[in-house]
Short mmCIF file of the C-alpha atoms (twelve columns), coordinates in Angstrom:
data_MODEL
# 
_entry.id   MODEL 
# 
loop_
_atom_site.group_PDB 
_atom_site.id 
_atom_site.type_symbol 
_atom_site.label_atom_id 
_atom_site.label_alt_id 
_atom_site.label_comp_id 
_atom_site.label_asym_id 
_atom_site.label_seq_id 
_atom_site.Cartn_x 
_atom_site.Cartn_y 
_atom_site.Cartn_z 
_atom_site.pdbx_PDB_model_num 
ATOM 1   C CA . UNK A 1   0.000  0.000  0.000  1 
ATOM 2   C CA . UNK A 2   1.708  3.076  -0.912 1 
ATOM 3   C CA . UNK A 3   2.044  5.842  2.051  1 
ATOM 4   C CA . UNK A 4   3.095  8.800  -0.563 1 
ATOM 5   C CA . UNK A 5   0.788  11.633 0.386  1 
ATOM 6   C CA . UNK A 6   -1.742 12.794 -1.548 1 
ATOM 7   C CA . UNK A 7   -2.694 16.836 -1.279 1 
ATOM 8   C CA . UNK A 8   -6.112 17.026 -0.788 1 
ATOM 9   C CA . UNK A 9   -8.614 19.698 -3.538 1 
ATOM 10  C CA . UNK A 10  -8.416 22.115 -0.162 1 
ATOM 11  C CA . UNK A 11  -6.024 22.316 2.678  1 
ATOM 12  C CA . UNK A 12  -6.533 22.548 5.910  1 
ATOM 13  C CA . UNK A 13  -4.918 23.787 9.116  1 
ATOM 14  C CA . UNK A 14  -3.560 20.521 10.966 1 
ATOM 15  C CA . UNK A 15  -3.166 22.181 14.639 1 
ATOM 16  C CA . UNK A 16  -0.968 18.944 15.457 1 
ATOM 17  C CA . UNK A 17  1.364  19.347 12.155 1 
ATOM 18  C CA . UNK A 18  4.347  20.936 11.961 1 
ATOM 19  C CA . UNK A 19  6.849  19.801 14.474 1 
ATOM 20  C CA . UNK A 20  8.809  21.465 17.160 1 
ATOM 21  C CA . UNK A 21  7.247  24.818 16.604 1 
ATOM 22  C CA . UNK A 22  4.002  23.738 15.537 1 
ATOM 23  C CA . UNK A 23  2.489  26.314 18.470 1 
ATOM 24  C CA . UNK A 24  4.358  29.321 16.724 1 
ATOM 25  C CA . UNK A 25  2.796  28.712 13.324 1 
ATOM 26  C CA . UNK A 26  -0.963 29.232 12.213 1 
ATOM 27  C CA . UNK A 27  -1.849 30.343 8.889  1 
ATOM 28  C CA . UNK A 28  -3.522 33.681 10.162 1 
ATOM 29  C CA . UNK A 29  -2.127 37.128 11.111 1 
ATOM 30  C CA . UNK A 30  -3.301 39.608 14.160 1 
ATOM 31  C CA . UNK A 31  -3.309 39.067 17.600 1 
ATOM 32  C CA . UNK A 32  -4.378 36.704 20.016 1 
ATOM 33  C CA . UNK A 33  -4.623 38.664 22.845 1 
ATOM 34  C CA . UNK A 34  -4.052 41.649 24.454 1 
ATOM 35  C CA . UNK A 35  -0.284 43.076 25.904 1 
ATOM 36  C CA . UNK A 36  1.439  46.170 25.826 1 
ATOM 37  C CA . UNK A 37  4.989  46.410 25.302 1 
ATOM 38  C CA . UNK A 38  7.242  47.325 28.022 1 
ATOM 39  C CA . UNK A 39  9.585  50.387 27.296 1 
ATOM 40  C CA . UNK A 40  12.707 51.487 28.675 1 
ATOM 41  C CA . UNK A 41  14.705 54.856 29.111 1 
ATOM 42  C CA . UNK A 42  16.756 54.688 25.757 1 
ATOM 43  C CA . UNK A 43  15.915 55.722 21.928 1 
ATOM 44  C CA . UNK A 44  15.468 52.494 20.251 1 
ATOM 45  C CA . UNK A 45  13.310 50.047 21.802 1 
ATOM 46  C CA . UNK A 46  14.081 46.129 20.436 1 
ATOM 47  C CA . UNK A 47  11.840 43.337 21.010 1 
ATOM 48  C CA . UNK A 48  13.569 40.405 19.933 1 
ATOM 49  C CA . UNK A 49  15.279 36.763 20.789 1 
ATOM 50  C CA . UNK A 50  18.736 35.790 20.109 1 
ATOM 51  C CA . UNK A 51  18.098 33.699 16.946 1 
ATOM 52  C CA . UNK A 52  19.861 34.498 13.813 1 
ATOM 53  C CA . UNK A 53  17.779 36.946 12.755 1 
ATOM 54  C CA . UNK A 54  17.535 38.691 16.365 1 
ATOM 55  C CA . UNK A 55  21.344 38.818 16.950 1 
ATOM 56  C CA . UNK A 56  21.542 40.693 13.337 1 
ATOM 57  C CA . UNK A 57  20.360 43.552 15.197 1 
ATOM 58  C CA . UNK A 58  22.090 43.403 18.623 1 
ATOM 59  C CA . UNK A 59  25.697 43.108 16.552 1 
ATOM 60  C CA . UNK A 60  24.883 46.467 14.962 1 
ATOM 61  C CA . UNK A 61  23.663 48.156 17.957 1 
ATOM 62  C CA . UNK A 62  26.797 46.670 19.792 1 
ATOM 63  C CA . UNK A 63  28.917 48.340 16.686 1 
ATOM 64  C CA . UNK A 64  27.011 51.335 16.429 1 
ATOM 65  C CA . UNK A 65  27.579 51.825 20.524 1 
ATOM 66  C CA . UNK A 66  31.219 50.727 20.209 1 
ATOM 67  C CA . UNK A 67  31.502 53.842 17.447 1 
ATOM 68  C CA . UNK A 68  30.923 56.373 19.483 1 
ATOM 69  C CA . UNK A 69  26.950 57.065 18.479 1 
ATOM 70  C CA . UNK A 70  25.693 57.670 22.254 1 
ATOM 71  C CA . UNK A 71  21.871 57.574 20.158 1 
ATOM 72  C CA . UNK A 72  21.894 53.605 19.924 1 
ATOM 73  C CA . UNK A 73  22.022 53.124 23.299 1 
ATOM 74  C CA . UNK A 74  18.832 50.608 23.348 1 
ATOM 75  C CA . UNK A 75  17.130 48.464 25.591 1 
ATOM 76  C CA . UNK A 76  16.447 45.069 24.549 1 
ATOM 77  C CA . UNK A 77  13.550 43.351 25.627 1 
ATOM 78  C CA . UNK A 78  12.963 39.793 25.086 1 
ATOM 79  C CA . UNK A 79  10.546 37.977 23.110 1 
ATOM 80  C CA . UNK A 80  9.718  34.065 23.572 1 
ATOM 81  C CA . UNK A 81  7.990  33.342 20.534 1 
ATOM 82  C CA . UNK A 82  7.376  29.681 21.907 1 
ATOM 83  C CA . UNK A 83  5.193  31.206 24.379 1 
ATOM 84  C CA . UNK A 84  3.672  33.269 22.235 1 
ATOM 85  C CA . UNK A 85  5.019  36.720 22.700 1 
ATOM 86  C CA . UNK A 86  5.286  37.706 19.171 1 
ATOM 87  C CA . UNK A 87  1.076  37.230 18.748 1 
ATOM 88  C CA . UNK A 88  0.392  39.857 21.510 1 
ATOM 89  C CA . UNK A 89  -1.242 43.101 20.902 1 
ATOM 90  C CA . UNK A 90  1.948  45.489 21.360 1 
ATOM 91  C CA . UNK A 91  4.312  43.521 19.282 1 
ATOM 92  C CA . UNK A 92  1.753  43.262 16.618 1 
ATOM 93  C CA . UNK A 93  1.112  46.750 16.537 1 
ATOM 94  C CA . UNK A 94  5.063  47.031 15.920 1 
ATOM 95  C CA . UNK A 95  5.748  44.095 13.554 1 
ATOM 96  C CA . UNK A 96  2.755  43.499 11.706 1 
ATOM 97  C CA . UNK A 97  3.329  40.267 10.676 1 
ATOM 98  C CA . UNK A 98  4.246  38.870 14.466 1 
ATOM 99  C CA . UNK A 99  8.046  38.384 13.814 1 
ATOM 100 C CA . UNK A 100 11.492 39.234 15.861 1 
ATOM 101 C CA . UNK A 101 13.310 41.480 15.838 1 
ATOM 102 C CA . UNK A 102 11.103 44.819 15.652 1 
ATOM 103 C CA . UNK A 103 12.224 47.763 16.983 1 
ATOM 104 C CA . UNK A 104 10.762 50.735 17.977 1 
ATOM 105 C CA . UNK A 105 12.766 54.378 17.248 1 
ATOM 106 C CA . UNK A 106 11.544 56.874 19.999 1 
ATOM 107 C CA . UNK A 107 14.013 59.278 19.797 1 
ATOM 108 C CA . UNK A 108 12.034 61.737 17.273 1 
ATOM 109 C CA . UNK A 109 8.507  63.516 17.907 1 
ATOM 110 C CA . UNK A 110 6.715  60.315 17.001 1 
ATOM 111 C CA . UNK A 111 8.026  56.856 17.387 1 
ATOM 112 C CA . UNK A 112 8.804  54.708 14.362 1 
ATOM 113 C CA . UNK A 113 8.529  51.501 13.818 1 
ATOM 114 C CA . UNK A 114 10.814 49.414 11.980 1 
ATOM 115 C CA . UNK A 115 10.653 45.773 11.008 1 
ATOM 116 C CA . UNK A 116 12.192 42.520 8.829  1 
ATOM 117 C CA . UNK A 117 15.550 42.345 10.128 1 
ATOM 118 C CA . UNK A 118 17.070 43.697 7.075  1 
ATOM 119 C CA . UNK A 119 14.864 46.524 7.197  1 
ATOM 120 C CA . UNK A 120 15.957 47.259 10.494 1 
ATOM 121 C CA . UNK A 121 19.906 47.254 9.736  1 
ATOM 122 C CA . UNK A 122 19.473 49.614 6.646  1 
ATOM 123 C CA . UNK A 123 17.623 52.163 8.810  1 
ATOM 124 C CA . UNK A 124 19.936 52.038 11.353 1 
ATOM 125 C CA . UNK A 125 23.065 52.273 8.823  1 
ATOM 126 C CA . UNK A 126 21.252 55.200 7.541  1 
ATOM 127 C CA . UNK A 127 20.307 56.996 10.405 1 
ATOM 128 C CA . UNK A 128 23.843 56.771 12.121 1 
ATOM 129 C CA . UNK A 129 25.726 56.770 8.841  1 
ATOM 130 C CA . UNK A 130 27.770 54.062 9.578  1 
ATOM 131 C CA . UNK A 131 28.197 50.582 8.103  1 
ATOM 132 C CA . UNK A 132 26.918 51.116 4.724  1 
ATOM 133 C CA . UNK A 133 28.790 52.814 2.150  1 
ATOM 134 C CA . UNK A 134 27.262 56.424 0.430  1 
ATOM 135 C CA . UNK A 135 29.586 55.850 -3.182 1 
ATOM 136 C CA . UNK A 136 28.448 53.616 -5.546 1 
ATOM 137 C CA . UNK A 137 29.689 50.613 -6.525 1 
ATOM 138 C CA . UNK A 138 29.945 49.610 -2.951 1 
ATOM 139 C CA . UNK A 139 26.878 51.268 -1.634 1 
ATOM 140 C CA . UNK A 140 25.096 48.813 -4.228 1 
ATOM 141 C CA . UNK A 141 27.301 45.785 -3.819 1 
ATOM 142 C CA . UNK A 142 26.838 45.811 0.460  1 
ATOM 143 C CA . UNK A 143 22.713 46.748 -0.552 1 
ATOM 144 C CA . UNK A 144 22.880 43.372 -3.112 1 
ATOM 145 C CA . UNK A 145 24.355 40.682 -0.661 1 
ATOM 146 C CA . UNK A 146 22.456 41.905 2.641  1 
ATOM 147 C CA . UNK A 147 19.170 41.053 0.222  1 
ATOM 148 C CA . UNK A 148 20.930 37.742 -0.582 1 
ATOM 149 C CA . UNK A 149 21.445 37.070 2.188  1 
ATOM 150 C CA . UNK A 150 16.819 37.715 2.877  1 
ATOM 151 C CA . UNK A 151 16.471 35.949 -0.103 1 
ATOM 152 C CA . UNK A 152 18.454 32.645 0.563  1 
ATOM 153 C CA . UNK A 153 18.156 32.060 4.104  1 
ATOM 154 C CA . UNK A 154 14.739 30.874 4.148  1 
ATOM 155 C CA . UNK A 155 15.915 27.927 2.486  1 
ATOM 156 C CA . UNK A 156 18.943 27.603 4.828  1 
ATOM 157 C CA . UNK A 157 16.465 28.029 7.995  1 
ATOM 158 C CA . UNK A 158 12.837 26.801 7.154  1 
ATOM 159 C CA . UNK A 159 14.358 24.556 4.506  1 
ATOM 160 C CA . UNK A 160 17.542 22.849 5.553  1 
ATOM 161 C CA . UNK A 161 17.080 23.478 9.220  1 
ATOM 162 C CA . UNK A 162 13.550 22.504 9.768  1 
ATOM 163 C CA . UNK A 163 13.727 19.154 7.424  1 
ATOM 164 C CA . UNK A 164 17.362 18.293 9.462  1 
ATOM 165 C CA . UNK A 165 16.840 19.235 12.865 1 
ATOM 166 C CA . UNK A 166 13.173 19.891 13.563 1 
ATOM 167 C CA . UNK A 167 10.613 17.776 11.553 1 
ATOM 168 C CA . UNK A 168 8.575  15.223 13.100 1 
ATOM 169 C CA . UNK A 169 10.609 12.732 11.050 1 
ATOM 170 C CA . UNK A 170 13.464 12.386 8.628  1 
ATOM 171 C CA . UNK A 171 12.621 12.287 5.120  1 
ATOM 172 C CA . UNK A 172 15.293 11.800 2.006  1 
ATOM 173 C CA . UNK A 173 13.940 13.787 -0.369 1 
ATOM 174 C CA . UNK A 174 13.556 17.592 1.439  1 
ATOM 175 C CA . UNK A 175 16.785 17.075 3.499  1 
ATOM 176 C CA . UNK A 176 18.586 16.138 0.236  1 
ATOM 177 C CA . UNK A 177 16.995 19.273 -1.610 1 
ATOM 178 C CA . UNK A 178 18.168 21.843 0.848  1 
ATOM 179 C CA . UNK A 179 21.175 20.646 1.970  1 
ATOM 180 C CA . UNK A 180 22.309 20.825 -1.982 1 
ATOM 181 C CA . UNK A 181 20.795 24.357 -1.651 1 
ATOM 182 C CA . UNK A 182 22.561 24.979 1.204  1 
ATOM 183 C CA . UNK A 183 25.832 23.828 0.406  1 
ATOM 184 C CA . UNK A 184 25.116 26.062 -3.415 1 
ATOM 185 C CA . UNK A 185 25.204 29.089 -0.896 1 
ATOM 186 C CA . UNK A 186 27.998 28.109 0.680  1 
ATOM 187 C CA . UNK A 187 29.914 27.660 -2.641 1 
ATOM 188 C CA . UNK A 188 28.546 31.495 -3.627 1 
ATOM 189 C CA . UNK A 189 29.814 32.713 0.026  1 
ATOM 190 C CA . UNK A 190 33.371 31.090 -0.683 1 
ATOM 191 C CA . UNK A 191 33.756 31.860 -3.747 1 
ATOM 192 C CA . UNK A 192 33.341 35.393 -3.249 1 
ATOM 193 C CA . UNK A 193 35.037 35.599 0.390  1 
ATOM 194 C CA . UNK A 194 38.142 33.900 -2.083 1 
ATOM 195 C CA . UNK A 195 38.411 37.637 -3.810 1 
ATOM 196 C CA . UNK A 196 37.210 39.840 -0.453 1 
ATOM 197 C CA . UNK A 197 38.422 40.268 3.015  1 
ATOM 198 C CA . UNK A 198 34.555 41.088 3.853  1 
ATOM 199 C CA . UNK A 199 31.445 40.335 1.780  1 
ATOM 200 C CA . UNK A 200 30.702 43.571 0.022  1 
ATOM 201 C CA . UNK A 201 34.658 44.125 -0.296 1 
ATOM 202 C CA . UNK A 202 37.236 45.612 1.746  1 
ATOM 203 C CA . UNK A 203 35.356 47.085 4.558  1 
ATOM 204 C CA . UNK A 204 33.173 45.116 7.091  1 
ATOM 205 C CA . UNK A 205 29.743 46.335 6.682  1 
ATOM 206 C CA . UNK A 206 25.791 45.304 7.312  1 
ATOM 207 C CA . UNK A 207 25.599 42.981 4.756  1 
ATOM 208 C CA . UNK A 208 28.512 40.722 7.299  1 
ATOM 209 C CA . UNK A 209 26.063 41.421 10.069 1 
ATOM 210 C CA . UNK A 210 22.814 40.013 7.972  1 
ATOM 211 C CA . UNK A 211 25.053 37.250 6.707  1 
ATOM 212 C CA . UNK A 212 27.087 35.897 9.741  1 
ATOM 213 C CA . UNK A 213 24.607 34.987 12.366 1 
ATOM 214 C CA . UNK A 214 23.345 32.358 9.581  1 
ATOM 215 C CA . UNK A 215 26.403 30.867 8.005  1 
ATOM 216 C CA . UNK A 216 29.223 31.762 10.097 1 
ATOM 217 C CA . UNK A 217 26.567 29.729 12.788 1 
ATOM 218 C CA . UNK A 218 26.748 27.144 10.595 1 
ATOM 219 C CA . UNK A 219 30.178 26.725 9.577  1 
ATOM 220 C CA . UNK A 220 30.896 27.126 13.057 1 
ATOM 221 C CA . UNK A 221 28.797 24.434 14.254 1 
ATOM 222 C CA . UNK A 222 26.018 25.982 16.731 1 
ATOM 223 C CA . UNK A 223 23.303 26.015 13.966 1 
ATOM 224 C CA . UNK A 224 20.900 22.393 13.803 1 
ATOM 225 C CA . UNK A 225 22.987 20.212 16.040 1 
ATOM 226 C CA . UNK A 226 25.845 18.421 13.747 1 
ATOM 227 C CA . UNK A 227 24.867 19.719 10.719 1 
ATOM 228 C CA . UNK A 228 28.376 21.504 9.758  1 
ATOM 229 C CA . UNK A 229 29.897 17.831 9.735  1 
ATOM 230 C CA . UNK A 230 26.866 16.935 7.516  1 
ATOM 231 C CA . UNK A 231 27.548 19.658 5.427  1 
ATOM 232 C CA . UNK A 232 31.136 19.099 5.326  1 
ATOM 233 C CA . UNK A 233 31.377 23.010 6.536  1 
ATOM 234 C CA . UNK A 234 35.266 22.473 7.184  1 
ATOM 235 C CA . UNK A 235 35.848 22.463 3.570  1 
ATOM 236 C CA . UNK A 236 34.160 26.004 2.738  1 
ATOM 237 C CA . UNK A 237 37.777 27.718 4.251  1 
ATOM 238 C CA . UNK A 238 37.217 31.107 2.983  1 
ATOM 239 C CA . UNK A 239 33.624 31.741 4.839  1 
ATOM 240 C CA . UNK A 240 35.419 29.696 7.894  1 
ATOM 241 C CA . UNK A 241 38.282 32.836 7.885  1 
ATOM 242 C CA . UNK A 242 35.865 35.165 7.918  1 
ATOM 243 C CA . UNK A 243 33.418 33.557 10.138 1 
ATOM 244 C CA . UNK A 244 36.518 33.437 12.446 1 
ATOM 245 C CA . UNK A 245 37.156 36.908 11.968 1 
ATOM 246 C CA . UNK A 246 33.592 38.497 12.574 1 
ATOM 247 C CA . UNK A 247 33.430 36.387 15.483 1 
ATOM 248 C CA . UNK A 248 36.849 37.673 17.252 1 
ATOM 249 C CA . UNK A 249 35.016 40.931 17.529 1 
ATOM 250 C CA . UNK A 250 34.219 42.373 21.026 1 
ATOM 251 C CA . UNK A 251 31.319 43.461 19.859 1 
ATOM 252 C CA . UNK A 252 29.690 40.102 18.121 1 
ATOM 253 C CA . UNK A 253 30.790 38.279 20.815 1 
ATOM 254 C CA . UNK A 254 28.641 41.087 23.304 1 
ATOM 255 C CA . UNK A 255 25.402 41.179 20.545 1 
ATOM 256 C CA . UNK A 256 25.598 37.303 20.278 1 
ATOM 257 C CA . UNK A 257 24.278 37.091 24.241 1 
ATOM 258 C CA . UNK A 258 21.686 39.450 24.097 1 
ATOM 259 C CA . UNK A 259 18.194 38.300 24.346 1 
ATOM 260 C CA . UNK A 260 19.890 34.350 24.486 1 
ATOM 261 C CA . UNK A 261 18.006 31.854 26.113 1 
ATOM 262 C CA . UNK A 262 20.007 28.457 25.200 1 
ATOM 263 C CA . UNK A 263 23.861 27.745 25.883 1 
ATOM 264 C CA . UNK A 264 26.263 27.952 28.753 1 
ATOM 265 C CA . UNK A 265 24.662 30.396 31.191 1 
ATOM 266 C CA . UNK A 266 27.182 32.989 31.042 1 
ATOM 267 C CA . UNK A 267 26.840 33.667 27.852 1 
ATOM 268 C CA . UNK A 268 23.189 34.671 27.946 1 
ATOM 269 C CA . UNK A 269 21.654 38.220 28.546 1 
ATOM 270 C CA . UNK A 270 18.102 37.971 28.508 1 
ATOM 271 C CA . UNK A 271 17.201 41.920 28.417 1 
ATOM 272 C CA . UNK A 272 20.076 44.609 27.889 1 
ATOM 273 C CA . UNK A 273 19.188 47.576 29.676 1 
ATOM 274 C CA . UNK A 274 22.882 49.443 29.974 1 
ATOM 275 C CA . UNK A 275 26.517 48.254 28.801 1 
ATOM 276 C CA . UNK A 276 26.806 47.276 32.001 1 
ATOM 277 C CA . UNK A 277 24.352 44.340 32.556 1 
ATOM 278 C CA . UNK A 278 26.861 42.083 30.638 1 
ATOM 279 C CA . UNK A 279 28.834 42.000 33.667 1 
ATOM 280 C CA . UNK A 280 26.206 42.312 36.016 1 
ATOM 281 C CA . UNK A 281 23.433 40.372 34.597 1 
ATOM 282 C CA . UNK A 282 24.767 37.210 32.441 1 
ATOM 283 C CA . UNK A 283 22.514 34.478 34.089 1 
ATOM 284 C CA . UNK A 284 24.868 33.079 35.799 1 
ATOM 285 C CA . UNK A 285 25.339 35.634 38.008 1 
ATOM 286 C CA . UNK A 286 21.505 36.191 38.661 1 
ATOM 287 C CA . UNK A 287 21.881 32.042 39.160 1 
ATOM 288 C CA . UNK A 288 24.345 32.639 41.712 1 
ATOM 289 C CA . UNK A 289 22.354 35.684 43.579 1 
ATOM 290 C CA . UNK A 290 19.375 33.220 43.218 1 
# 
């Protein structure tokens, strides 16, 4: 009897289908219930988790802060979208379509809100004037590979990731598909990282922050369990130097904790309030005072 599945004329939402983060995904938008955000004393308000896509935006703050620009100073609140937090009221009155990061500019008359994690780095490069280039070519060539890098993660993430690490079982077929798209990627990273010191060319810029937390993760192993030995990640060498060097940064290593909730203890902030709470308040420390 064959068990090949068979679409049926009209889908259907299977509440039980899905896998680990069944509970996160409905095929809806709005909220399902009512809660404000909490905000804090500084400028930009984030609402985020440290995934990928979250520590995109705690790098550049981190970078932004480490330049000098006293108006990035942010407070970072954190979002547990297995709870839930991204469908409440607040956070879908910043982010529309119930999604970290969003952040929330309030240093102007009226508060902006800002949105897609590529979205948000842009607006930040542009309203600091800092990791983005203003002269063309490289203005367009850092503008190119940060929407690469929207374009082809989905299949790295909700492609390769979910089919390898999170689906309720293991099936040839999709983990065969992605991981040949995800190893195509890695070629296109190498290959270009072969002619570059940084991905848009000499200077480090936001398309290294869009691009790193994804496959510098991978290549360095914390992304979907073993999956850089599946991969064969050792052999991409040129994305592993550069993975290496992004990652020897002070300032990637401090936007890497924020809003964390899995790993070693110590290296997870849960909500950055001043440059100070990553001495003060790793949770280890509020373990220990525990």
């Amino acid at each position: 009897m064959s068990t090949e599945y068979v679409p049926p004329k009209v889908w259907t939402w299977d509440k039980e289908s899905g896998g680990r983060f069944a509970n996160i995904n409905r095929p809806i938008a709005g909220p399902t219930h009512e809660k404000e955000l909490p905000v804090g004393r500084h400028p930009l308000q984030l609402y985020s988790l440290g995934t990928p896509n979250g520590v995109k935006v705690t790098i550049m703050l981190e970078e932004l802060l480490a330049l000098g620009h006293k108006g990035a100073e942010y407070d970072a609140w954190l979002i547990r979208i297995g709870e839930g937090d991204q469908f409440g009221s607040g956070f879908v009155g910043v982010n529309p379509n119930s999604k970290i990061p969003a952040l929330l500019d309030r240093s102007g008359p009226a508060p902006v809100r800002v949105f897609e994690s590529g979205s948000i780095l842009f607006y930040l490069a542009e309203k600091f004037g800092a990791f983005l280039p203003t002269a063309q070519p490289a203005r367009a060539e850092a503008m190119s590979w940060l929407f690469w890098q929207m374009g082809s993660a989905p299949y790295l993430g909700g492609g390769f990731g979910h089919f390898y690490a999170y689906a309720p079982s293991k099936q040839e077929y999709p983990i065969n598909r992605f991981a040949m798209e995800t190893k195509r990627q890695l070629d296109v990273l190498n290959r270009r990282l072969a002619e570059s010191e940084y991905i848009a060319g000499p200077d480090y810029t936001i398309a290294d922050m869009a691009i790193f937390p994804w496959y510098g993760g991978l290549v360095k192993g914390w992304l979907y369990g073993d999956s850089a030995t599946f991969l064969s990640a050792q052999d991409y060498t040129h994305v592993q130097r550069w993975a290496d060097r992004i990652l020897a940064r002070p300032t990637v290593q401090r936007g890497r904790m924020v809003n964390r909730v899995s790993g070693e203890p110590s290296s997870q902030l849960h909500e950055r309030h001043d440059a100070s709470d990553f001495e003060t308040k790793t949770q280890d420390k509020l373990a220990a005072k525990g």
